[in-house]
C-alpha positions in Angstrom: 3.5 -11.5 -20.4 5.3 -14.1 -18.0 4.7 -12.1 -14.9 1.0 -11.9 -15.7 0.9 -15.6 -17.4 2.7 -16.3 -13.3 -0.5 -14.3 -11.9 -3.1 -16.2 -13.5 -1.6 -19.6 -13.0 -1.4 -18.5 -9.4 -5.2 -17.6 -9.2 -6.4 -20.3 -11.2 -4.6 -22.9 -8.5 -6.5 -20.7 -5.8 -9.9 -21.3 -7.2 -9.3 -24.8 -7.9 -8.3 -25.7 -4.5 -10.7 -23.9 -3.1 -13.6 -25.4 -5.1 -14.8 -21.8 -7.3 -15.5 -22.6 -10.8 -13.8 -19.5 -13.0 -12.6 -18.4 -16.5 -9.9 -15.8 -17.5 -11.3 -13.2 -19.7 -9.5 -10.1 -20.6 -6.0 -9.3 -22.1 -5.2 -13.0 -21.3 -8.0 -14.3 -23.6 -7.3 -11.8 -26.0 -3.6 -12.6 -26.6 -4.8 -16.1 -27.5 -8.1 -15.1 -29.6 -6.8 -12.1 -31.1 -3.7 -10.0 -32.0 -1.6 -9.8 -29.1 -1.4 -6.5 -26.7 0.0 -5.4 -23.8 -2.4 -6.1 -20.3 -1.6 -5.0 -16.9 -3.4 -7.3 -15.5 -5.6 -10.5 -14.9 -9.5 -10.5 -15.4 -11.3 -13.8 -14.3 -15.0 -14.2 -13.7 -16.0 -16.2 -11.3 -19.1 -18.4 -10.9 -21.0 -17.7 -7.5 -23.8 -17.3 -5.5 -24.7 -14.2 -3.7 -24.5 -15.6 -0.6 -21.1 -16.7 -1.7 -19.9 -13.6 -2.7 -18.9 -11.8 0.8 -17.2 -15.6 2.0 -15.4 -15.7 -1.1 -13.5 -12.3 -1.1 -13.0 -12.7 2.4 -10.9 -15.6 1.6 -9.3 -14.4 -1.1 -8.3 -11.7 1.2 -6.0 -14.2 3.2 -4.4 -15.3 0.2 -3.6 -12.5 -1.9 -2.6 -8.3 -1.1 -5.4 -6.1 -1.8 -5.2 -3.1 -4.0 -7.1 -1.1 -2.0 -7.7 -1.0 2.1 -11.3 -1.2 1.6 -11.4 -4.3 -0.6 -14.1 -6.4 0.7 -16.1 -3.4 0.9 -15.4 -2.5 -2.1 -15.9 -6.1 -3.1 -19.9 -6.2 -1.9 -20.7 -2.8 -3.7 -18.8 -3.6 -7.3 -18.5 -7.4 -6.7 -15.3 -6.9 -8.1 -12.1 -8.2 -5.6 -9.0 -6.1 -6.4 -5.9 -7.9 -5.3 -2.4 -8.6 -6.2 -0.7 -11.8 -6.6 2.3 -12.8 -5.1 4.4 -11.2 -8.2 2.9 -7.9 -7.6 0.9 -8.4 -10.6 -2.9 -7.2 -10.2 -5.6 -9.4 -10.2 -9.5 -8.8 -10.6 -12.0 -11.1 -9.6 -15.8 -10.2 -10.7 -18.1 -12.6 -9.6 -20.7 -13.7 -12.3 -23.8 -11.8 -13.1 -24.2 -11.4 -16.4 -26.7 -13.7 -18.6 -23.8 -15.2 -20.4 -21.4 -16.2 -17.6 -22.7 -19.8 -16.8 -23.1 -20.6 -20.6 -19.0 -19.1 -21.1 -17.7 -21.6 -18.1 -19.2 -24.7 -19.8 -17.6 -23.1 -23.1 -14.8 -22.3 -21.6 -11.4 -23.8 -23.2 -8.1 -24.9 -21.5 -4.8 -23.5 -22.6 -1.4 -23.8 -22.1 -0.2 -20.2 -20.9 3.0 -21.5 -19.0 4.9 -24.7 -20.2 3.0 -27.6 -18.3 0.2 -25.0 -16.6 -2.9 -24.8 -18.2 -5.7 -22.4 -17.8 -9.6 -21.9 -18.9 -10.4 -19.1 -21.0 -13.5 -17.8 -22.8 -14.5 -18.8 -26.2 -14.0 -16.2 -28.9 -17.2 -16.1 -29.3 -18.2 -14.8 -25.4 -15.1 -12.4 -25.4 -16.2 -10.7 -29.0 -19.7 -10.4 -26.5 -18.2 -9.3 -23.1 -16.0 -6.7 -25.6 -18.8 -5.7 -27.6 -21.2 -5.4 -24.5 -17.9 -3.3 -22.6 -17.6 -1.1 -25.4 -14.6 1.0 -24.8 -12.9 2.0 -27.8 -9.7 -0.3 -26.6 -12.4 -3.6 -26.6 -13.4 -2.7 -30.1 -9.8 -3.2 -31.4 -9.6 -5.8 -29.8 -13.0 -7.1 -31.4 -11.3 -6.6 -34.6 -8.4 -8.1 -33.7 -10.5 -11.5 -32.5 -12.4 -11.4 -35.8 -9.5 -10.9 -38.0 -8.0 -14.0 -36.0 -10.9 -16.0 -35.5 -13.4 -15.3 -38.4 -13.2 -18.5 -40.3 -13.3 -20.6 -36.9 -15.8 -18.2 -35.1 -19.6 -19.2 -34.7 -20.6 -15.7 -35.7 -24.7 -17.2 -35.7 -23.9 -17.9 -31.7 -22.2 -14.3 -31.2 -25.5 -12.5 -32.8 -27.4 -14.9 -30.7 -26.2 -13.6 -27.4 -26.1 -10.2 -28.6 -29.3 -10.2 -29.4 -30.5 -11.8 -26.1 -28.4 -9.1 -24.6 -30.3 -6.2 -26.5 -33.6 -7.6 -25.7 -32.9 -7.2 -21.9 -31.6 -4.1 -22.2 -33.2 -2.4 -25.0 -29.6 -2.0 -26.0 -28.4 -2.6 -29.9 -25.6 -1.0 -29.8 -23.0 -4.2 -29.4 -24.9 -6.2 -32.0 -24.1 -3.1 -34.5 -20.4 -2.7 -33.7 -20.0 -6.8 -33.8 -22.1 -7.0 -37.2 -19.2 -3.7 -39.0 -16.2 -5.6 -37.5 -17.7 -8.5 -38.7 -18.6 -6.9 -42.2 -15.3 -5.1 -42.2 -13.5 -8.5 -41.6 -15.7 -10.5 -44.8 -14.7 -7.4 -46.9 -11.2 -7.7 -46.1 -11.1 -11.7 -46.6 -12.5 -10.9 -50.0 -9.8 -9.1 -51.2 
């Protein structure tokens, strides 16, 4: 975890010199919100315009190796920048988009990931959402994992909330169902 921990203090010091307001979501937010696992890399969102978006990878570019040789290409079609930090480690940078990504940088909270570094992570509750919304079997563990963890901390009214806002713009239930059985599964579980 050092060599990743390395990576995202690396990024985080990029964005913050260079003014770009981000959060680390990902294995990194789940090895503090839920039960730790293995990640093979660092996932931050980024909080940008459109008009931003090309400027922004292009200087990332300078900074850090990309994965791939089209990257800022690649970058304007996924608005996702592949790169790799100075370690080797990989690095992806998705710029915001989503409904939720303003609210989950205010909510954003600071940890320590290296002695003395700090950096911003999601909230529980907006990582059980980005998981839930995801939806790959390996993001529903780690739901489970962050509600096992988190459950008697977690704002479970504010996780519906989104999901529910997310469902009406998408006609989509399906992440409010998975939350509310890992949720059920977790109240069960506490009972016992």
């Amino acid at each position: 975890m050092n060599a990743i921990a390395e990576a995202a203090v690396e990024t985080h010091e990029w964005l913050c010199a260079h003014n770009v307001k981000g959060f680390f979501i990902g294995g990194i937010a789940v090895q503090f919100w839920g039960e730790p696992r293995a990640t093979l890399d660092v996932d931050v969102c980024v909080i940008v315009s459109n008009e931003e978006e090309r400027c922004l990878a292009l200087d990332l570019l300078k900074d850090f190796h990309p994965r791939i040789s089209d990257a800022a290409v690649f970058a304007e079609q996924s608005r996702v920048v592949l790169l790799v930090a100075s370690n080797g480690c990989n690095v992806d940078v998705s710029y915001s988009g989503a409904w939720l990504d303003e609210e989950a940088f205010e909510r954003a909270v600071s940890v320590e990931i290296l002695p003395g570094r700090r950096i911003p992570i999601c909230s529980a509750e907006d990582l059980v959402v980005y998981k839930a919304v995801a939806g790959r079997a390996k993001d529903v563990m780690d739901i489970r994992g962050i509600v096992r963890s988190q459950s008697r901390k977690m704002d479970a009214t504010r996780v519906r909330r989104l999901l529910t806002e997310y469902s009406n713009l998408t006609d989509d239930d399906e992440p409010l169902k998975v939350f509310e059985q890992l949720w059920s599964e977790s109240e069960s579980s506490a009972k016992d």
